[in-house]
LOFI-942505 format. One line per field, with one value per residue: residue in one letter; x, y negated, z of N, C-alpha, C in turn. Coordinates in Angstrom, 1 decimal. Each point is the difference from the previous one (the first is absolute). Layout:
N
r: a,...
n_east: X,...
n_north: Y,...
n_up: Z,...
ca_east: X,...
ca_north: Y,...
ca_up: Z,...
c_east: X,...
c_north: Y,...
c_up: Z,...
% end
This chain:
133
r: x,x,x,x,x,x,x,x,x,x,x,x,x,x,x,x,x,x,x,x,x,x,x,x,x,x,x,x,x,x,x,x,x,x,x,x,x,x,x,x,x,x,x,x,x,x,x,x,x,x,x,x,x,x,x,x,x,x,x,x,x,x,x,x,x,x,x,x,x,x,x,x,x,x,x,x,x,x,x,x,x,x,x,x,x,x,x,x,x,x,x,x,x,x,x,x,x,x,x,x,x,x,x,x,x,x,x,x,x,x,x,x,x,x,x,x,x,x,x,x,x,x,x,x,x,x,x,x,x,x,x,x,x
n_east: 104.0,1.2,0.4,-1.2,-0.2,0.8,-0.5,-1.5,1.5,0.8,-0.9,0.0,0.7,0.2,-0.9,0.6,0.7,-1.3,0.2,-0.5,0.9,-0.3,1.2,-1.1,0.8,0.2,-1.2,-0.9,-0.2,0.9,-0.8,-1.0,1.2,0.3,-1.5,-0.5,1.5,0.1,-0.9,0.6,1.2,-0.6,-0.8,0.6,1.1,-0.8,-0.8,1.6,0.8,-0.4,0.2,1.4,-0.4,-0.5,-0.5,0.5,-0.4,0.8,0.4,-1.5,-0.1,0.9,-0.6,-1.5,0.4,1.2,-0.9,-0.6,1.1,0.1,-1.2,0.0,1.0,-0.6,-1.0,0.1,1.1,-0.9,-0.4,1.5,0.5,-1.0,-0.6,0.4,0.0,-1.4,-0.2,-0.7,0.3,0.1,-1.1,-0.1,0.6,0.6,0.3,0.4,-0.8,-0.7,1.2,-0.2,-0.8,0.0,0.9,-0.1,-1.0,1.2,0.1,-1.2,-0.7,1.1,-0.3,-1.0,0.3,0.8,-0.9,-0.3,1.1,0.2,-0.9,0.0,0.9,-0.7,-1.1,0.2,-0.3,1.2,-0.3,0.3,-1.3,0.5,0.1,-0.9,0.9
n_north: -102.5,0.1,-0.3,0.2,1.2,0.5,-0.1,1.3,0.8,-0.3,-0.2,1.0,0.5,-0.6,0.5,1.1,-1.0,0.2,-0.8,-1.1,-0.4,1.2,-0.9,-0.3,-1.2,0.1,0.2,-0.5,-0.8,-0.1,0.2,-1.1,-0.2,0.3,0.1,-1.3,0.2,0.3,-0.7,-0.8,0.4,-0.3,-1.2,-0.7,0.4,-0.4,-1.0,-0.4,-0.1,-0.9,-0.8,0.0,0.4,-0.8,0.7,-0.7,1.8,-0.3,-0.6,-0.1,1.3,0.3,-0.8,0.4,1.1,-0.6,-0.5,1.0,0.2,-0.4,0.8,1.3,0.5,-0.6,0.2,1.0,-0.1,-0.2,1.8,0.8,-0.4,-0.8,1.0,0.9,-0.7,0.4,-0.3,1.4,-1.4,-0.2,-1.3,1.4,-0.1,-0.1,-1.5,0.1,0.9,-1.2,-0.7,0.6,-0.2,-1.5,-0.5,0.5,-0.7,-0.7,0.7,0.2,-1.0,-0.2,0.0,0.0,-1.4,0.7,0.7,-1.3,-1.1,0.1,0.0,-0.9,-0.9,0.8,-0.2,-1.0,0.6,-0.3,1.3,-0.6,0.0,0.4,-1.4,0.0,0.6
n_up: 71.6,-0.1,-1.4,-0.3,0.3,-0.1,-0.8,-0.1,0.1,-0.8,-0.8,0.1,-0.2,-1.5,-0.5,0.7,-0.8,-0.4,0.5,0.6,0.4,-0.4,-0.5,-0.6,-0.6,1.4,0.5,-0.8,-1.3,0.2,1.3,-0.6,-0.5,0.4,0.9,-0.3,-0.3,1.0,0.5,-0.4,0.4,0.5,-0.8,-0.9,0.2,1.2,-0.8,-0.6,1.1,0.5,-1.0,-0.2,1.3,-0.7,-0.3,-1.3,0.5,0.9,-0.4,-0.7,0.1,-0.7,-1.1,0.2,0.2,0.0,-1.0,-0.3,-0.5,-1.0,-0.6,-0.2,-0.9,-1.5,-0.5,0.3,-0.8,-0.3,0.1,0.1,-1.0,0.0,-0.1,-0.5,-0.5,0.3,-1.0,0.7,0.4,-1.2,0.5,1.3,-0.3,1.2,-0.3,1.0,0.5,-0.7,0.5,1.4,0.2,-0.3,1.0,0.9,-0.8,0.3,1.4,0.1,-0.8,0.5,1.5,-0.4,-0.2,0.9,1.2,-0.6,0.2,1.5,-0.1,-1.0,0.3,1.4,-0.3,-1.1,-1.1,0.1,-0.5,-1.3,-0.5,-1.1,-0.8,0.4,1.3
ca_east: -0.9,0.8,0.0,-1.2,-0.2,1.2,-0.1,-1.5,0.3,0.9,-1.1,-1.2,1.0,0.1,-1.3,-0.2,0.8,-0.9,-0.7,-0.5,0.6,0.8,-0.2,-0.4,1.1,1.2,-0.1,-1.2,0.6,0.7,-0.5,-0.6,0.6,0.8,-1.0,-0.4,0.8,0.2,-1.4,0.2,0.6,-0.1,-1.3,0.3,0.7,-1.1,-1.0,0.2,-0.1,-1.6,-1.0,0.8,0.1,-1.3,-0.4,-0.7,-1.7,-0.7,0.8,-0.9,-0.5,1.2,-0.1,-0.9,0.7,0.7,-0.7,-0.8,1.0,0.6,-1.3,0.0,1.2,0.1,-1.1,1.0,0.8,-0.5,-1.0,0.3,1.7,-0.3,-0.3,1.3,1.1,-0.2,-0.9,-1.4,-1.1,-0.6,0.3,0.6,1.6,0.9,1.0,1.5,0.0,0.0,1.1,1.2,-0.8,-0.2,1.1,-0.2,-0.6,0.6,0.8,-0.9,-0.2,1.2,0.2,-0.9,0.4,1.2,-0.4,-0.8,0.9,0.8,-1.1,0.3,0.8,0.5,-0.6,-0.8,1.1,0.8,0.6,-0.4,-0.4,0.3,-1.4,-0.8,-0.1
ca_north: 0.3,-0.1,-1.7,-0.9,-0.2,-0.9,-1.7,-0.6,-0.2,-1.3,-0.9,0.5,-0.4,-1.4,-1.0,0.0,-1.0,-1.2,-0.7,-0.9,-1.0,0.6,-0.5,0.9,0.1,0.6,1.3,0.9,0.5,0.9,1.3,0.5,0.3,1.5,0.9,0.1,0.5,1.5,0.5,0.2,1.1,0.9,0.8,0.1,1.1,0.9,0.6,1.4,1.5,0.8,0.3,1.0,1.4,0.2,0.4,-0.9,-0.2,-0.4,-0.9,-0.6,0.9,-0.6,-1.8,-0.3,0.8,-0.7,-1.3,-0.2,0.8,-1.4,-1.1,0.6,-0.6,-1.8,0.2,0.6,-1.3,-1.4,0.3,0.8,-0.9,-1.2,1.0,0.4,-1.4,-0.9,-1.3,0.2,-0.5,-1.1,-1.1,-0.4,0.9,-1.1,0.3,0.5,1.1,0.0,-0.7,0.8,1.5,-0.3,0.5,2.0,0.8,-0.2,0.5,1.4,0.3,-0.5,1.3,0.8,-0.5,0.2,1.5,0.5,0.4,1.3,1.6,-0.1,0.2,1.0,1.3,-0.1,0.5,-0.8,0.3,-1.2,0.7,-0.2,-0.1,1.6,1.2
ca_up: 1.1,1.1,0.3,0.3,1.6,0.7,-0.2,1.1,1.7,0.3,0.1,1.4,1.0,0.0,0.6,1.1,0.9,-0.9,1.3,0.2,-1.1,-1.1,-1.2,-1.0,-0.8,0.4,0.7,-0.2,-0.8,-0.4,0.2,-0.6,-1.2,0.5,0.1,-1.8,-0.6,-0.1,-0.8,-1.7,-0.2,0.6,-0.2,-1.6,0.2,0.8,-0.9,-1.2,0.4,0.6,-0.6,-0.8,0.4,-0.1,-1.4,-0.7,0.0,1.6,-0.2,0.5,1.3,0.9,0.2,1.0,1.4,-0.2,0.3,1.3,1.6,0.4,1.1,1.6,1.1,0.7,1.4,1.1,1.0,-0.1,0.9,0.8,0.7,1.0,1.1,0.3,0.3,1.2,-0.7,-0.2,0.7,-0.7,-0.2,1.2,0.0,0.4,-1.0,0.0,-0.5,-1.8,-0.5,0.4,-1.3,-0.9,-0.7,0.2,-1.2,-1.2,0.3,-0.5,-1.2,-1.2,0.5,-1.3,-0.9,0.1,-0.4,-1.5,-1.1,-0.1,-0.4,-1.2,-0.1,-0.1,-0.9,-1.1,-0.7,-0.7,-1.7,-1.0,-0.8,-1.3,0.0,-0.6,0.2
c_east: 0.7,0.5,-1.2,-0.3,1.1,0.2,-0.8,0.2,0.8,-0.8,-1.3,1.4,0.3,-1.3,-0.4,1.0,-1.2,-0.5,-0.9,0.3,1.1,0.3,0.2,1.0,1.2,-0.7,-1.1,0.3,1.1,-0.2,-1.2,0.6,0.5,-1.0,-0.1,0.6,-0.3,-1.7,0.1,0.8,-1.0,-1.8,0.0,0.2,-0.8,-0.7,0.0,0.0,-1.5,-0.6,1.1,-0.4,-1.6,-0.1,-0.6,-1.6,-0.5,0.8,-0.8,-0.4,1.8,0.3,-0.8,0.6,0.9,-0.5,-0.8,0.9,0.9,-0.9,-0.1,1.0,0.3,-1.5,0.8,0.6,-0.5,-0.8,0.4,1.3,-0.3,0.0,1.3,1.4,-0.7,-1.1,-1.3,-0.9,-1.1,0.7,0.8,1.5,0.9,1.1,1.4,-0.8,-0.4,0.8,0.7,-1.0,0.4,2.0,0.0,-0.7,0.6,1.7,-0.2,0.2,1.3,0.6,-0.4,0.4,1.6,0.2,-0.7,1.1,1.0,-0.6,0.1,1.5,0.6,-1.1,-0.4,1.6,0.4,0.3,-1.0,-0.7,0.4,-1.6,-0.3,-0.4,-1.1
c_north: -0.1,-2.0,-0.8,0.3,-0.7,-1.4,-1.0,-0.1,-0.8,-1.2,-0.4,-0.7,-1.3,-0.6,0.3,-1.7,-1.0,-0.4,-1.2,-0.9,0.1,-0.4,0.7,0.6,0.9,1.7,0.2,0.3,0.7,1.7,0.3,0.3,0.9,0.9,0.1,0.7,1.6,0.6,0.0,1.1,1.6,0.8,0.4,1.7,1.2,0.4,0.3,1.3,0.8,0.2,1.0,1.0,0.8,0.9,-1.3,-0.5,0.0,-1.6,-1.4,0.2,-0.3,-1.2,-0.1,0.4,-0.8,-1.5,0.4,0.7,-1.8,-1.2,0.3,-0.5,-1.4,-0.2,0.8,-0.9,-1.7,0.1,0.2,-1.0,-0.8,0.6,0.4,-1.0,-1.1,-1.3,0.3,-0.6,-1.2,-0.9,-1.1,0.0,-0.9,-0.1,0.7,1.3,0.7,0.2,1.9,1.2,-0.1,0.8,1.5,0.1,-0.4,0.8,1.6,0.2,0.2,1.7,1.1,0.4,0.3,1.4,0.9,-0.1,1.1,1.1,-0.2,0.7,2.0,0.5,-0.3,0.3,-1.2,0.5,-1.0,1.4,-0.5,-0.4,1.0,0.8,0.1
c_up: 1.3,0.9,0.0,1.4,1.0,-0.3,0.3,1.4,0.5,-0.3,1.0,1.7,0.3,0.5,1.4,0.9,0.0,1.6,0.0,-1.1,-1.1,-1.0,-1.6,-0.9,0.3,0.7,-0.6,-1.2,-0.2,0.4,-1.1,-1.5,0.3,0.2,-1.7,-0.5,0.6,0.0,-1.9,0.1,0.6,-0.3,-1.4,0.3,0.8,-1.1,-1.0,0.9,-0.1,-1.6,-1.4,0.7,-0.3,-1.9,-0.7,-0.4,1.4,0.3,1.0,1.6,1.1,0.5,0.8,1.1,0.1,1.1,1.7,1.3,0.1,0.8,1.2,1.0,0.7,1.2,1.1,0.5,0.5,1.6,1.0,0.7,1.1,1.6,0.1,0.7,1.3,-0.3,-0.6,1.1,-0.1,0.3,1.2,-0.3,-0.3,-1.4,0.3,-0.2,-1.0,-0.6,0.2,-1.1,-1.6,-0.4,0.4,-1.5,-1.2,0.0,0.0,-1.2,-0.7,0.3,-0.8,-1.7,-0.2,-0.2,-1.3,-0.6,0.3,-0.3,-1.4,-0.3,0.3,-0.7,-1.1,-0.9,-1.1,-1.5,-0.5,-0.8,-1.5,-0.9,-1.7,0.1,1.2
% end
């Protein structure tokens, strides 16, 4: 829980170099394997949490909760980032300051994505539970 977000951020970071003529092979991709990689590390793991901490007969009811706080969250940000970073003006908006929003939200987000893992990291408890018990 601690290395998937930090890894969404070093990925998020990398794709903040993506400019005009970016060539794919050397700066985009590679930020998108690295986002890839720590979104795989990092939701596997979220939703055993959410749904182990649940009683086996609400399990269903944790998965929907689950599902609909991750919907939420992705609407939120899809709504709210553009505004925040400067690139809520439709269709007027000069490219360099597309360009300068477009990196503040990839330098936000990784920012995010950095603090989720140190909030992992100090509060979620590390003992391995023994299986069975």
């Amino acid at each position: 829980m601690t290395a998937g977000p930090l890894a969404c951020a070093v990925g998020l970071a990398m794709l903040a170099r993506i400019g005009d003529r970016a060539p794919y092979w050397s700066i985009v991709f590679p930020g998108f394997v690295v986002l890839g990689l720590g979104l795989s590390a990092t939701v596997a793991p979220l939703t055993d949490a959410a749904l182990s901490g649940a009683p086996p007969r609400h399990a269903g009811v944790a998965s929907g909760f689950n599902n609909a706080v991750a919907r939420i969250a992705g609407l939120l940000a899809v709504a709210l980032l553009p505004g925040g970073v400067g690139v809520a003006g439709g269709s007027e908006i000069p490219a360099e300051a597309f360009r300068a929003g477009f990196v503040r939200a990839m330098w936000t987000c990784a920012g995010i994505a950095a603090a989720a893992g140190a909030i992992a990291f100090a509060t979620i408890d590390r003992k391995v539970a023994s299986p069975g018990k």
